[in-house]
C-alpha positions as CSV (number, residue, x, y, z in Angstrom):
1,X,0.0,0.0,0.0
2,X,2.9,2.2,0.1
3,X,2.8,2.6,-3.4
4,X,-0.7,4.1,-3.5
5,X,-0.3,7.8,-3.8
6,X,-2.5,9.9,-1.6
7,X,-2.1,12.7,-4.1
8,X,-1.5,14.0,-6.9
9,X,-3.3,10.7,-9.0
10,X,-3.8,11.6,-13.0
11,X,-7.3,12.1,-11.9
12,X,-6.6,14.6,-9.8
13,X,-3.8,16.2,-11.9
14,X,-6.4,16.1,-14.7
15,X,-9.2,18.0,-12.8
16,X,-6.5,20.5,-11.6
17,X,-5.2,21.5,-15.0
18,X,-8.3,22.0,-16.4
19,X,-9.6,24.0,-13.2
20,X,-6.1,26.3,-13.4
21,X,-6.3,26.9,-17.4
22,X,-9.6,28.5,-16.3
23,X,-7.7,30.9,-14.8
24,X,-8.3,29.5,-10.7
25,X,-6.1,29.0,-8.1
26,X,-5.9,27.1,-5.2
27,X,-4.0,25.3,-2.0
28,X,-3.5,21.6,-3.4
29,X,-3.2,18.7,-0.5
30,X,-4.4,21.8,1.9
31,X,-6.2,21.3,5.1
32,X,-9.7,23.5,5.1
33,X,-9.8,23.7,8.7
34,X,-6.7,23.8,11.3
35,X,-7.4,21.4,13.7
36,X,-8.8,18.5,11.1
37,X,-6.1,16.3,10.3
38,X,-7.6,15.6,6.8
39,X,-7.0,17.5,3.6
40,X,-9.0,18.4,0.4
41,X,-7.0,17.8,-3.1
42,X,-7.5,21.0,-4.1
43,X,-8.7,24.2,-1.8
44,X,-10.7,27.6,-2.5
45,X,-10.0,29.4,1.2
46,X,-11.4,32.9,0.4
47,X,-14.8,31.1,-1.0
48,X,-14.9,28.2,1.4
49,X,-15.0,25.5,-1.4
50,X,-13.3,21.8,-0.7
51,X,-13.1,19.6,-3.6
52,X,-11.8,15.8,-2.7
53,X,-11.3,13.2,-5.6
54,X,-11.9,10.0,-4.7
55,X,-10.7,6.8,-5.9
56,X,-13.1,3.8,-6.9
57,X,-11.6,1.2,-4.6
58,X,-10.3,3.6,-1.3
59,X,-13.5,5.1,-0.9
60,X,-16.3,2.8,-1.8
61,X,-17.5,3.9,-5.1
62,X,-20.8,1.9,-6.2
63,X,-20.2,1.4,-9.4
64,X,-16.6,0.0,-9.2
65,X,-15.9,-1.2,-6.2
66,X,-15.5,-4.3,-6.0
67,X,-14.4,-6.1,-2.5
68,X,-11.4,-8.4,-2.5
69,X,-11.4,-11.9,-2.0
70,X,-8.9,-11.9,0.3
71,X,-9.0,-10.8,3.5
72,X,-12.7,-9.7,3.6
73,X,-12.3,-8.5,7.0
74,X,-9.6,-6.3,6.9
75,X,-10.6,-4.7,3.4
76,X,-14.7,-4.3,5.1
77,X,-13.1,-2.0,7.7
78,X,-10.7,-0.6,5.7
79,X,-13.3,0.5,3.2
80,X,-15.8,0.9,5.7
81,X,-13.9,3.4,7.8
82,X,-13.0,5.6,4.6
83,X,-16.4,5.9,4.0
84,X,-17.0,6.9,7.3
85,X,-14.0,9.5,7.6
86,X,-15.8,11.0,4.1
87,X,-18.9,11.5,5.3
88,X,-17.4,12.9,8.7
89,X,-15.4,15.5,7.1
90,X,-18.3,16.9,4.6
91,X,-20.5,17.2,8.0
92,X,-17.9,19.4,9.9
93,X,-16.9,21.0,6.8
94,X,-20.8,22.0,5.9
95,X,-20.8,23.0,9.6
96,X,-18.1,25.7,9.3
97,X,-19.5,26.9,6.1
98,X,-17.8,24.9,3.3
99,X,-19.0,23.7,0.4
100,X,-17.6,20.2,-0.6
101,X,-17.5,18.9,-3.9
102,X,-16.5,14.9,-3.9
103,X,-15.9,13.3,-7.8
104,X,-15.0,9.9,-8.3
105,X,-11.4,8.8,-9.9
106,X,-13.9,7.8,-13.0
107,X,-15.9,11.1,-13.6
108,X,-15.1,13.0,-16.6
109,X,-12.3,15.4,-15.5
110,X,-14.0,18.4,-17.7
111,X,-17.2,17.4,-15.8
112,X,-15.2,17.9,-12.5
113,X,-13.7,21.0,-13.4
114,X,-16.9,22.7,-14.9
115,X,-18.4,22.2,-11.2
116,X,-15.6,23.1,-9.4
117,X,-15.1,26.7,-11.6
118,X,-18.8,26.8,-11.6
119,X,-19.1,26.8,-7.8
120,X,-16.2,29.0,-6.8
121,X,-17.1,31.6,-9.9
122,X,-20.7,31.2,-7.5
123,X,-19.5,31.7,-4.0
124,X,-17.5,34.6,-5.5
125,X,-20.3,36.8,-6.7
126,X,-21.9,36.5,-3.6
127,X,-20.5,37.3,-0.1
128,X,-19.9,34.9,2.4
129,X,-21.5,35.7,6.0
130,X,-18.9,35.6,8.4
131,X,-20.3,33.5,11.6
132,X,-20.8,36.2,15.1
133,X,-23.0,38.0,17.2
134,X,-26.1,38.9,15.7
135,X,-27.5,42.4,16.3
């Protein structure tokens, strides 16, 4: 499993190069909040926008997963737990304000990027509310 890269995956590079020809930039491997341990692939701080691309096997995509043979106990957690980190991060993420786009490894990349230009160009037209006192 060492060999697995945890970033930077053609994916990922894909989604980015069409996302920076646009004329975006962005944190890549950045965490969106300082005390979560976990980062987005690529980050839009001023706009609050996360976007995580997932792989097919890590995460449990329903189309292509498929579960190994071996060791079905260790793989079920494994799997399991990634799911679970996933959907923990886009509920404290959502909390603080975030919006969090998640494509899988076998989306389109111009798909990917179109959302992810299309949600940032968004957030940037309108303000964000910054959380405080009301009154």
């Amino acid at each position: 499993m060492l060999g697995n890269r945890s970033r930077d995956t053609s994916p990922e590079l894909a989604i980015r190069s069409l996302v920076h020809a646009a004329g975006l930039r962005y944190r890549v491997a950045a965490k969106p909040l300082p005390k979560m341990r976990r980062t987005a692939d690529l980050m839009f701080r001023p706009v609050k926008v996360a976007v995580f691309v997932d792989g097919c096997f890590w995460h449990g995509c329903p189309e292509h997963f498929v579960p190994p043979k071996t060791n079905p106990g260790y793989w079920d957690g494994k799997i399991g737990g990634n799911m679970r980190r996933d959907r923990d991060t886009d509920a404290r993420l959502a909390e603080e304000g975030w919006l969090v786009l998640r494509f899988w490894e076998h989306q389109p990349p111009e798909e990917c990027a179109r959302a992810v230009i299309d949600a940032v160009t968004a957030r940037r037209a309108k303000p964000l509310r910054k959380a405080g006192p009301t009154g």
